[in-house]
N, CA and C atoms as an extended XYZ file, in Angstrom:
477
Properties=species:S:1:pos:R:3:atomname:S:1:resname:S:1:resid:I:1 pbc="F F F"
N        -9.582      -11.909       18.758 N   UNK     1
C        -9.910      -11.618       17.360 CA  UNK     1
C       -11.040      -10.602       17.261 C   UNK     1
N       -11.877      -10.407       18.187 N   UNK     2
C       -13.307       -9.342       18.268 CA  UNK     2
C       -12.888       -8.166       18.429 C   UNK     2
N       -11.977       -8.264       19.240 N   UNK     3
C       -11.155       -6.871       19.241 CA  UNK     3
C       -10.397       -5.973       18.410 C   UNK     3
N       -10.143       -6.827       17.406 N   UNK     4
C        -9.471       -6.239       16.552 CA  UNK     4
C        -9.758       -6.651       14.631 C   UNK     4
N       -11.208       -6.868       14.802 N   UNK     5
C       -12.156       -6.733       13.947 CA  UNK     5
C       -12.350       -6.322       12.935 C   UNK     5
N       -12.277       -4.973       13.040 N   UNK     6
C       -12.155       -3.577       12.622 CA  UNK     6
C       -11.111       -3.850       11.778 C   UNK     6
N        -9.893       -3.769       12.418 N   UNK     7
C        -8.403       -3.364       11.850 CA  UNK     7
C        -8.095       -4.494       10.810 C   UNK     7
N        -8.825       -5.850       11.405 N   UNK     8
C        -8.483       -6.718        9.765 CA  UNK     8
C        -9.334       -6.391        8.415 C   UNK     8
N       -10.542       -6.022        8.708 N   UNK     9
C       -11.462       -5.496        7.843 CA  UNK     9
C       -10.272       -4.415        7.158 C   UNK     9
N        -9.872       -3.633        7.849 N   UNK    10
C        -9.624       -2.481        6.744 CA  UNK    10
C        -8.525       -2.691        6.833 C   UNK    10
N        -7.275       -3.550        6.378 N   UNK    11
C        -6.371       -4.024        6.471 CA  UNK    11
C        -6.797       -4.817        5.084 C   UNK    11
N        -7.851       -5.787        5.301 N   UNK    12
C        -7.983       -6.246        3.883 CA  UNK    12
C        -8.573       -5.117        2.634 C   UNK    12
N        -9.374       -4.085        2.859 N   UNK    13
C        -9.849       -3.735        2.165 CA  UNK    13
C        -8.839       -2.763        1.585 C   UNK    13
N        -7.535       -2.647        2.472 N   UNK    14
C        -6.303       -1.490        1.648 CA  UNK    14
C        -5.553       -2.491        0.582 C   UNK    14
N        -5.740       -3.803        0.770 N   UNK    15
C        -5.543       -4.639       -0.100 CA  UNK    15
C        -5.938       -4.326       -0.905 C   UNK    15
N        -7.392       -5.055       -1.107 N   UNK    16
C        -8.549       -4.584       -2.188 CA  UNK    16
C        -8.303       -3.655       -2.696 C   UNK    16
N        -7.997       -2.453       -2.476 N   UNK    17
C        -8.016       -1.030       -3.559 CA  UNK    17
C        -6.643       -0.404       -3.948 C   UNK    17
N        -5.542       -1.367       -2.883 N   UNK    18
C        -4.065       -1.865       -4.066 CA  UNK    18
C        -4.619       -2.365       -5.304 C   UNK    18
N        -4.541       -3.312       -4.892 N   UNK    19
C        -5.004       -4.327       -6.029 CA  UNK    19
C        -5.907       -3.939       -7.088 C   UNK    19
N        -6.801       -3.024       -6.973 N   UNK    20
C        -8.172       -2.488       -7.990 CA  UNK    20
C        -7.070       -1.338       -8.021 C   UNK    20
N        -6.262       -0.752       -7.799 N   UNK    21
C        -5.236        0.545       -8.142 CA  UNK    21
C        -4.205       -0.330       -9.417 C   UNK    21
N        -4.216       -1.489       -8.921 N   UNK    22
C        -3.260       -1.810       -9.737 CA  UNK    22
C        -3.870       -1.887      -11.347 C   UNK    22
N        -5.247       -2.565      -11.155 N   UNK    23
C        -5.785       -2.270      -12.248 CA  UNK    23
C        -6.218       -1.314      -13.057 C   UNK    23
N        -6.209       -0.686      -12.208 N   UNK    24
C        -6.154        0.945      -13.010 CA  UNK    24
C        -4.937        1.299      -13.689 C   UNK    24
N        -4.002        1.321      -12.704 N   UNK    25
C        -2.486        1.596      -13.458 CA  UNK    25
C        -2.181        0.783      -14.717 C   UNK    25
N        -2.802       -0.523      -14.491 N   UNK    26
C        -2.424       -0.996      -16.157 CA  UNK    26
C        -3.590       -0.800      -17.049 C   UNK    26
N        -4.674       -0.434      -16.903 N   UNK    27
C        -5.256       -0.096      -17.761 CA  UNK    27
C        -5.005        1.657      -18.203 C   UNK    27
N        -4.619        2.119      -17.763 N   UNK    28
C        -3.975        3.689      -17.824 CA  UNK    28
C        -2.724        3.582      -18.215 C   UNK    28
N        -2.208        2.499      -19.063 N   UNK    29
C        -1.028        2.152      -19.757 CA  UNK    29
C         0.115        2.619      -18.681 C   UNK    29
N         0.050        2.700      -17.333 N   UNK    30
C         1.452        3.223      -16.899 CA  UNK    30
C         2.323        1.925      -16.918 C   UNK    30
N         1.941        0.849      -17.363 N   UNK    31
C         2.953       -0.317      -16.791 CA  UNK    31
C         3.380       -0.566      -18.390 C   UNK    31
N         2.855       -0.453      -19.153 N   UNK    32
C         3.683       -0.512      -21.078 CA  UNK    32
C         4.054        0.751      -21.318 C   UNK    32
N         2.859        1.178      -22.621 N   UNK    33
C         2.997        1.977      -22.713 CA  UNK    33
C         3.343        3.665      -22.503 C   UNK    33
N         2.761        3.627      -20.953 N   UNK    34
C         3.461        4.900      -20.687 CA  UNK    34
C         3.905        4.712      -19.324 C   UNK    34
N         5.116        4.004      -19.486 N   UNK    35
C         5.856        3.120      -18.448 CA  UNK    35
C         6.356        4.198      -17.691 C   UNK    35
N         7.070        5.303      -18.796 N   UNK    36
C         8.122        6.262      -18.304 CA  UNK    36
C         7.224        7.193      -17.107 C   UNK    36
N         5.694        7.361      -17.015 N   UNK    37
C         5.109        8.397      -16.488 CA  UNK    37
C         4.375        7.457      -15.137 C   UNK    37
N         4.939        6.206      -14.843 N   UNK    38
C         4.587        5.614      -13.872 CA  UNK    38
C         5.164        6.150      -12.349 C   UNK    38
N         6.189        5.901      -12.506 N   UNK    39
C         6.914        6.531      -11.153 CA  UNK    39
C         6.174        7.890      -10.815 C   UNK    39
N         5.152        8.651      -11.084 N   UNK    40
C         5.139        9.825      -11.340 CA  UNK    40
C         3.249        9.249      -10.614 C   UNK    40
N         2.896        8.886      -11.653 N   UNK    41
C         0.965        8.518      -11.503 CA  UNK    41
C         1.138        7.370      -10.256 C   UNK    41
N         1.753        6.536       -9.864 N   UNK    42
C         1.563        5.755       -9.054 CA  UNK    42
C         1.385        6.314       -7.744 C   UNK    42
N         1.879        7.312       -7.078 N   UNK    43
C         2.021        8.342       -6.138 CA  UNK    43
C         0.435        8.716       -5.618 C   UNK    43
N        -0.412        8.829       -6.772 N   UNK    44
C        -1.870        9.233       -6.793 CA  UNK    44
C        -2.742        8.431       -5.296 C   UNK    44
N        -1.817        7.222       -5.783 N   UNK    45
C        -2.392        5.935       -4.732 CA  UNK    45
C        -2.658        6.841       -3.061 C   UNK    45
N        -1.899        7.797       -2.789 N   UNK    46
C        -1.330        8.091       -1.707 CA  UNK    46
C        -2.573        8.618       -0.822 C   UNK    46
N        -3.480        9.311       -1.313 N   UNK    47
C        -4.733       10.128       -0.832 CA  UNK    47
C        -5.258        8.847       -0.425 C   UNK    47
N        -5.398        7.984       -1.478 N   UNK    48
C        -6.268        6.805       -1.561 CA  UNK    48
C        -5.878        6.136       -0.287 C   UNK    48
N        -4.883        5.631       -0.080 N   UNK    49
C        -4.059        5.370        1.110 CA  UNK    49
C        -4.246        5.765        2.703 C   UNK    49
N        -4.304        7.270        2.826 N   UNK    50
C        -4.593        7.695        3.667 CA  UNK    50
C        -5.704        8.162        4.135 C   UNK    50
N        -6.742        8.283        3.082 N   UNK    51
C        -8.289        7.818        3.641 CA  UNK    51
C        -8.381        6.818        4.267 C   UNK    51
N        -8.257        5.426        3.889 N   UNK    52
C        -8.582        4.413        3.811 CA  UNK    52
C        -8.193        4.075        5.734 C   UNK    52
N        -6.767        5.220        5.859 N   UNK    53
C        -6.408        4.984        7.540 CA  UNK    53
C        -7.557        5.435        7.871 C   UNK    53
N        -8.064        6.894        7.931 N   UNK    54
C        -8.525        7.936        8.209 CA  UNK    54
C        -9.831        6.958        8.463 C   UNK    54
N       -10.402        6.180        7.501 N   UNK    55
C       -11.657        6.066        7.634 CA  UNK    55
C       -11.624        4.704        8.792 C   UNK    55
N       -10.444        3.890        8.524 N   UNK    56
C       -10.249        2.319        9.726 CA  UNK    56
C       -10.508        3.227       11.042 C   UNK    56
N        -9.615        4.164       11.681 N   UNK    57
C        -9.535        5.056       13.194 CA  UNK    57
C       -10.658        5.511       13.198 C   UNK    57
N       -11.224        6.053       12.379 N   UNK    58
C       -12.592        6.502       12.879 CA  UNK    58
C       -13.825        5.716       13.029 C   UNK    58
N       -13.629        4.589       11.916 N   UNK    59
C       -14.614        3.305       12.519 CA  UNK    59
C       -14.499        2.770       13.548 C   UNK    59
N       -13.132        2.751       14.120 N   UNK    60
C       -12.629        1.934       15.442 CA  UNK    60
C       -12.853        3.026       16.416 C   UNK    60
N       -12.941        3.998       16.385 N   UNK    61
C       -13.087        5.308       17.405 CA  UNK    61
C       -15.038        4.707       17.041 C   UNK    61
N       -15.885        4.840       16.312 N   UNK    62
C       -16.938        5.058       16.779 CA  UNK    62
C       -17.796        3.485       17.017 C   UNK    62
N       -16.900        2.638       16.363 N   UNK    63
C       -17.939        1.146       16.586 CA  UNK    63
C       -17.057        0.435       17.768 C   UNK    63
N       -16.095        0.978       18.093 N   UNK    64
C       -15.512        0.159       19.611 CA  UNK    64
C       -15.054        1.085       20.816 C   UNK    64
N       -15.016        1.916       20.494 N   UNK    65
C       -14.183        3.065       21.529 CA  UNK    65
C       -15.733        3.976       21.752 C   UNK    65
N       -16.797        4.330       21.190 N   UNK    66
C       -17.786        4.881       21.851 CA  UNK    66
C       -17.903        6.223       21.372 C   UNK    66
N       -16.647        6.706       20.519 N   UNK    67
C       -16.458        7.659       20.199 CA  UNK    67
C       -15.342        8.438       20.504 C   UNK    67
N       -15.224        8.018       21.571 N   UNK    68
C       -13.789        8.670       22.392 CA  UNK    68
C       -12.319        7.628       21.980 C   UNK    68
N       -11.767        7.935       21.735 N   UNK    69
C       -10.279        7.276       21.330 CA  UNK    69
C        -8.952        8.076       21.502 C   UNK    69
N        -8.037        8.049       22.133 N   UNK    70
C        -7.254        8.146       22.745 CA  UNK    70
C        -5.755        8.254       21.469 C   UNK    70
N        -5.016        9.016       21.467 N   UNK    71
C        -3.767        9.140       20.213 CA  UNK    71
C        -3.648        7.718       20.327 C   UNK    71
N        -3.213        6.989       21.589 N   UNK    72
C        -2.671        5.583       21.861 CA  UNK    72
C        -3.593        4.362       21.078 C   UNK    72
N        -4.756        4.379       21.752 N   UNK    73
C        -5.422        3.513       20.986 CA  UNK    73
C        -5.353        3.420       19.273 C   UNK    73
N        -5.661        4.765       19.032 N   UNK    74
C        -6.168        5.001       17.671 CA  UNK    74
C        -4.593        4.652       16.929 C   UNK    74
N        -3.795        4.687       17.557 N   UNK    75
C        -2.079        4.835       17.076 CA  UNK    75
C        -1.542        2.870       17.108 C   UNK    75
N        -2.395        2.160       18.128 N   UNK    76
C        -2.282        0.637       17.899 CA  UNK    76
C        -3.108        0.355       16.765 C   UNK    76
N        -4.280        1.086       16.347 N   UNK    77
C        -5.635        0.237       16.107 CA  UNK    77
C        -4.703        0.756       14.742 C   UNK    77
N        -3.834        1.629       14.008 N   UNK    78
C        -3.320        1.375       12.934 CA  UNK    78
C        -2.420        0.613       12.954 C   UNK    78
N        -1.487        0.334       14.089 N   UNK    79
C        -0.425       -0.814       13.658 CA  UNK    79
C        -0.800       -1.611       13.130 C   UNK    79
N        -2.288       -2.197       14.011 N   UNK    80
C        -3.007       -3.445       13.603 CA  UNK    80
C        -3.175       -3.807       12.551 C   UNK    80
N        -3.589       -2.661       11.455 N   UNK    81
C        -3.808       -2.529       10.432 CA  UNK    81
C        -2.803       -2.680        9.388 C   UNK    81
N        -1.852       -1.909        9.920 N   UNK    82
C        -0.565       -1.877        9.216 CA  UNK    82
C         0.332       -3.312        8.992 C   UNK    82
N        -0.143       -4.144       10.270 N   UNK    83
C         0.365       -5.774       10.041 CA  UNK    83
C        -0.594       -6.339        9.110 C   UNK    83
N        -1.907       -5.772        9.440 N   UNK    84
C        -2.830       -7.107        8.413 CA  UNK    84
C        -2.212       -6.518        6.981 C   UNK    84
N        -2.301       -5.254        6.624 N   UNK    85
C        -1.481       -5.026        5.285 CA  UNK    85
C         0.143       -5.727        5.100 C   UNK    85
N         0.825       -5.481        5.772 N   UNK    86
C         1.974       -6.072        5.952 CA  UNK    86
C         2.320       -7.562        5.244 C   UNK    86
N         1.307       -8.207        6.517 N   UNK    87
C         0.742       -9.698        6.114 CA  UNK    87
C         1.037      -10.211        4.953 C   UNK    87
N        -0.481       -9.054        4.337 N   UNK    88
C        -1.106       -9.520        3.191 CA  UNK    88
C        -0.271       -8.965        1.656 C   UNK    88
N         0.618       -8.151        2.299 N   UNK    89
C         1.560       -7.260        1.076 CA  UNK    89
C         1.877       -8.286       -0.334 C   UNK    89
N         2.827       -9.431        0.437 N   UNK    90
C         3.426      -10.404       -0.565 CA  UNK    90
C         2.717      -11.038       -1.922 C   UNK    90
N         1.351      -11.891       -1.112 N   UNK    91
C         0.117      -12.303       -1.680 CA  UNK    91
C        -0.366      -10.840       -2.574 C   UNK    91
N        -0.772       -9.841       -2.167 N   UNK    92
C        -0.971       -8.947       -3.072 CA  UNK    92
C         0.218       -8.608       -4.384 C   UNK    92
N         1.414       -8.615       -4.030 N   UNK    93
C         2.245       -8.516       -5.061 CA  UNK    93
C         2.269       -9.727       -5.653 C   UNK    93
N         2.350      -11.046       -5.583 N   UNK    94
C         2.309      -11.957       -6.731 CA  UNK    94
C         0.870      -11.969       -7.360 C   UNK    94
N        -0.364      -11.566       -6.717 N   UNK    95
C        -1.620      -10.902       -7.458 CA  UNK    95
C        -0.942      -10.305       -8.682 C   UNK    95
N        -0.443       -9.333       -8.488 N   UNK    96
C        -0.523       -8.220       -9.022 CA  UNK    96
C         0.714       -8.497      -10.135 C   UNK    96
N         1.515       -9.149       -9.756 N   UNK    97
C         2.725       -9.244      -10.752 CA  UNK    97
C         2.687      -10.620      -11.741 C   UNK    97
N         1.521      -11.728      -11.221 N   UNK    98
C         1.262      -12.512      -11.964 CA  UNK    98
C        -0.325      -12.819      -12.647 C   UNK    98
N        -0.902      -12.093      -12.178 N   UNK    99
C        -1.982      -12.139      -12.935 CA  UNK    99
C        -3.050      -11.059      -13.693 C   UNK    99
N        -2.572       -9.487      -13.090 N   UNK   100
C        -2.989       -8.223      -13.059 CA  UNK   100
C        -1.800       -7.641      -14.647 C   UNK   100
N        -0.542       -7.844      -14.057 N   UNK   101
C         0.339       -6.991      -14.591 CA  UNK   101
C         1.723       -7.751      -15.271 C   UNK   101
N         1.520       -9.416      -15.998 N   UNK   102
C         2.879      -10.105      -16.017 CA  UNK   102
C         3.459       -9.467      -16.494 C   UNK   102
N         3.585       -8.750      -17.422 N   UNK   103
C         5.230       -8.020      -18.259 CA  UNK   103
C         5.290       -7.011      -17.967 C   UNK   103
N         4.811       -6.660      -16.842 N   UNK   104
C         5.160       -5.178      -15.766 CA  UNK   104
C         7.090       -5.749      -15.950 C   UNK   104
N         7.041       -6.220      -14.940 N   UNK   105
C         8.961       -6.299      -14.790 CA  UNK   105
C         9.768       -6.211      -16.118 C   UNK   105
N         9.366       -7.101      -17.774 N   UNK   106
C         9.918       -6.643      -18.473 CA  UNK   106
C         9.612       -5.536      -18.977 C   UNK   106
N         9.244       -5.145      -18.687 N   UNK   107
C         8.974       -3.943      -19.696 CA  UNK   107
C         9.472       -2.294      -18.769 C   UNK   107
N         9.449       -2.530      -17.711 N   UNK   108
C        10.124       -1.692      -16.538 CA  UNK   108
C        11.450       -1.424      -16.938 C   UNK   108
N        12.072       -2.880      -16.649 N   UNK   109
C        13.566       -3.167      -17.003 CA  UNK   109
C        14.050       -2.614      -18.407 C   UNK   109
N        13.348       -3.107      -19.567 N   UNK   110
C        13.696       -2.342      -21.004 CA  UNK   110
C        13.746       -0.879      -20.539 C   UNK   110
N        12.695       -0.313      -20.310 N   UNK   111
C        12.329        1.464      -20.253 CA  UNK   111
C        13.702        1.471      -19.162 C   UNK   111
N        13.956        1.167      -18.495 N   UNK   112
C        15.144        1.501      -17.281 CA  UNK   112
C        16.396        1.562      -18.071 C   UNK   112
N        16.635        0.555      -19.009 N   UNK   113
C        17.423        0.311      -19.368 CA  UNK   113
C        18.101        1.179      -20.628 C   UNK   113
N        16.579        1.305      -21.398 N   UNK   114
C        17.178        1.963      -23.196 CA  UNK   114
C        16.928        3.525      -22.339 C   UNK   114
N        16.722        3.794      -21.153 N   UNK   115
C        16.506        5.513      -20.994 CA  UNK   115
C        18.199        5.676      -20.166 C   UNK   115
N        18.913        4.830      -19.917 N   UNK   116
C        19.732        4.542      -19.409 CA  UNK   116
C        19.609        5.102      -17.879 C   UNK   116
N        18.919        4.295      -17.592 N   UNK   117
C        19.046        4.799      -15.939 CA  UNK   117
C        19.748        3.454      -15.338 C   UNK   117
N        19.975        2.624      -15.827 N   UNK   118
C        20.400        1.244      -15.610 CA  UNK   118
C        21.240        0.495      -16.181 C   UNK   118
N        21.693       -0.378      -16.090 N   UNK   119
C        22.810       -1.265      -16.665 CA  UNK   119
C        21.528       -2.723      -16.794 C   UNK   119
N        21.233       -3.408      -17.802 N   UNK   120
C        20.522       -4.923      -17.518 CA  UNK   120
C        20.598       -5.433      -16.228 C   UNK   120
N        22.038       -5.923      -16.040 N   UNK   121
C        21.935       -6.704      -14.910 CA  UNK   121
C        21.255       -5.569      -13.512 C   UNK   121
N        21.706       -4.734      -13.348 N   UNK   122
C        21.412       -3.784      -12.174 CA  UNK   122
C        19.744       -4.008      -12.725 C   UNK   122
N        18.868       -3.281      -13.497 N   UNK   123
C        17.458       -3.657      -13.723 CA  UNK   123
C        17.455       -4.862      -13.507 C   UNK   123
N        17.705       -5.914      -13.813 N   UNK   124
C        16.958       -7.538      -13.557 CA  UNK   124
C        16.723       -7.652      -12.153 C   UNK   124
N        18.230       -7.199      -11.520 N   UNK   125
C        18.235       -7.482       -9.779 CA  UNK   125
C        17.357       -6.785       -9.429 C   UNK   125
N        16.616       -5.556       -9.521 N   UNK   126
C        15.565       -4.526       -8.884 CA  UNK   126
C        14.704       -4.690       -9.351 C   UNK   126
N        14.183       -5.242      -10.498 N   UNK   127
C        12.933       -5.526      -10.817 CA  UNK   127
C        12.393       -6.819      -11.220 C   UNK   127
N        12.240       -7.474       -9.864 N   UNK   128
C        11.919       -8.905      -10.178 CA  UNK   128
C        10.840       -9.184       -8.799 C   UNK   128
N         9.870      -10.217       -9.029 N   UNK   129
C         8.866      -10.355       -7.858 CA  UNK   129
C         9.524      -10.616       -6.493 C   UNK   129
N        10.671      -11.332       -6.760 N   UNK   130
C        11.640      -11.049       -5.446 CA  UNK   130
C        11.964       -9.736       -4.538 C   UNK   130
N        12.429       -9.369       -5.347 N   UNK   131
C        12.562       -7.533       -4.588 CA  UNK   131
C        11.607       -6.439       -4.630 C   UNK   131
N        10.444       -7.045       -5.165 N   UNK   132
C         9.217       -5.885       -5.088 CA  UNK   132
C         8.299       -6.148       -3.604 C   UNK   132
N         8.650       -7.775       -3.795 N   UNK   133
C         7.710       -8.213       -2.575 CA  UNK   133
C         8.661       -7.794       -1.168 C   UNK   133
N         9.741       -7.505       -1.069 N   UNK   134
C        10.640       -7.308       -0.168 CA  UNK   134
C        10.632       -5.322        0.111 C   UNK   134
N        10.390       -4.839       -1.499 N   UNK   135
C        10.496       -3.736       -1.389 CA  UNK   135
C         9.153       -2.961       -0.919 C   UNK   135
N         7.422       -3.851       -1.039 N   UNK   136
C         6.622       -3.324       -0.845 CA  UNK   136
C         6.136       -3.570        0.674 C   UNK   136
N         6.633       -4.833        1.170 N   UNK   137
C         6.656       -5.287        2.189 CA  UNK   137
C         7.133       -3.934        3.397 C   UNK   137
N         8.346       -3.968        3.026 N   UNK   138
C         9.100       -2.790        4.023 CA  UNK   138
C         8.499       -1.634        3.720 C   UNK   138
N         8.128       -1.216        2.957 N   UNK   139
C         7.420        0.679        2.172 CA  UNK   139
C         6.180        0.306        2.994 C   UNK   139
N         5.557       -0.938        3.160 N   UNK   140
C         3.872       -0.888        3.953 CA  UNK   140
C         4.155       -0.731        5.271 C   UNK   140
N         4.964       -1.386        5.768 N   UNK   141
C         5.616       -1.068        7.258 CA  UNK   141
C         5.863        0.376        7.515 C   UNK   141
N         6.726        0.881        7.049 N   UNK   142
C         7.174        1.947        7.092 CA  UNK   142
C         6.212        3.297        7.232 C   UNK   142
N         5.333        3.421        5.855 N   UNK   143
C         4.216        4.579        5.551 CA  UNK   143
C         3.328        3.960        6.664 C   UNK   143
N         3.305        2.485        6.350 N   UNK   144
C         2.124        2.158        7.664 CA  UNK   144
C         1.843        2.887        9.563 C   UNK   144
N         3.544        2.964        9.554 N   UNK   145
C         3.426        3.274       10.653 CA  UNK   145
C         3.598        5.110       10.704 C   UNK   145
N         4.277        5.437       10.067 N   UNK   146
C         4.104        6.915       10.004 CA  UNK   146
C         2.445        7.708       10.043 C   UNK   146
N         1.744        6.822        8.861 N   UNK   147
C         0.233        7.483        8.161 CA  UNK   147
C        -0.273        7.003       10.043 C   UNK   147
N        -0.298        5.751       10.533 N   UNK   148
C        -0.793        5.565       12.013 CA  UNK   148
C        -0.786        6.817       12.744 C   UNK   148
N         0.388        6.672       12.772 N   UNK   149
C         0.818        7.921       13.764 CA  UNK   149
C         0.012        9.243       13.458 C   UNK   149
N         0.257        9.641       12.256 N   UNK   150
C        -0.113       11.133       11.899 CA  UNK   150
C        -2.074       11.142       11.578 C   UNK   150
N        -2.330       10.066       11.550 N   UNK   151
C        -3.751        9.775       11.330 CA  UNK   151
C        -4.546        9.522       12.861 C   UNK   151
N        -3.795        9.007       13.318 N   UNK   152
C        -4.026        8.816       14.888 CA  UNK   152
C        -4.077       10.050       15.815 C   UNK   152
N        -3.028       11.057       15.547 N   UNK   153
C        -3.184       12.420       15.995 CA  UNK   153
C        -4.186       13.367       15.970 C   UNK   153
N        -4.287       13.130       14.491 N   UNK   154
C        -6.108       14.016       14.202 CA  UNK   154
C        -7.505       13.342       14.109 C   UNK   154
N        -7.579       11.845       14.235 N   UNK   155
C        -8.505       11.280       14.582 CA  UNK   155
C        -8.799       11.053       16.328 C   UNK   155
N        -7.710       11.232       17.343 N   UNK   156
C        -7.800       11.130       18.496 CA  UNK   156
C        -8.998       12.294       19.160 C   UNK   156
N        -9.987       11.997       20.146 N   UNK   157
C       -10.943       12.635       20.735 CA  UNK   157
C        -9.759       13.806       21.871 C   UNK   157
N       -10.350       15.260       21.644 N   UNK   158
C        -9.520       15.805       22.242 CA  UNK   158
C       -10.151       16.131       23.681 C   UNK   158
N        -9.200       16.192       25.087 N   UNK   159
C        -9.882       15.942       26.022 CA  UNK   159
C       -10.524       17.647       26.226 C   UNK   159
């Protein structure tokens, strides 16, 4: 667990500023009122995102590695990270879908629906805490391990 210290720390704290993102997004009306311009502002998250690697590899490059860190290391020390997010994805989405944002899903589903990008039933099935937690789950895996990789490359000590 000492070893990998670091990576739960900032594993929870990409939590933390989901979660404080999320509050932003509904206070910036993207989840009612300007539902339609969500898909669009939520994206913003993304910088936010990839600091947050940027800054875990380089803490782990200078408070355990000495300074020197290796593509490899620096490329686990985000998996690491990428599981404690992983982990913690689900718990963050029922945060977020039951106490941050409840009529996020209806109100998604209406806008999906009266803009006709959807049929009801097709919106109900895609937008429900069931398939967000499934859908954010896999999207944290996924970017998780890509942003590793590509964050790991330019944070690695070059020999």
């Amino acid at each position: 667990m000492k070893n990998i210290r670091i990576e739960i720390k900032w594993g929870v704290l990409f939590i933390l500023a989901g979660l404080i993102w999320m509050i932003f997004e509904k206070a910036m009306g993207w989840h009612d009122v300007h539902i339609d311009q969500h898909a669009t502002y939520t994206l913003l998250f993304a910088p936010i995102a990839i600091a947050l690697y940027v800054f875990a590899l380089l803490d782990k490059k200078k408070n355990f590695y000495g300074g020197r860190m290796s593509f490899k290391q620096g490329f686990v020390a985000g998996l690491i990270v990428t599981l404690v997010v992983v982990i913690l994805t689900p718990l963050s989405q029922y945060i977020t879908s039951t106490f941050i944002t409840p009529d996020y899903f209806n109100n998604v589903i209406s806008y999906a629906v009266s803009s006709g990008q959807m049929d009801q039933q097709a919106a109900e099935e895609y937008f429900n805490l069931k398939s967000y937690i499934v859908q954010s789950t896999v999207f944290a895996a996924v970017m998780g391990l890509v942003t590793s990789a590509v964050v790991a490359f330019f944070v690695r000590s070059k020999s």
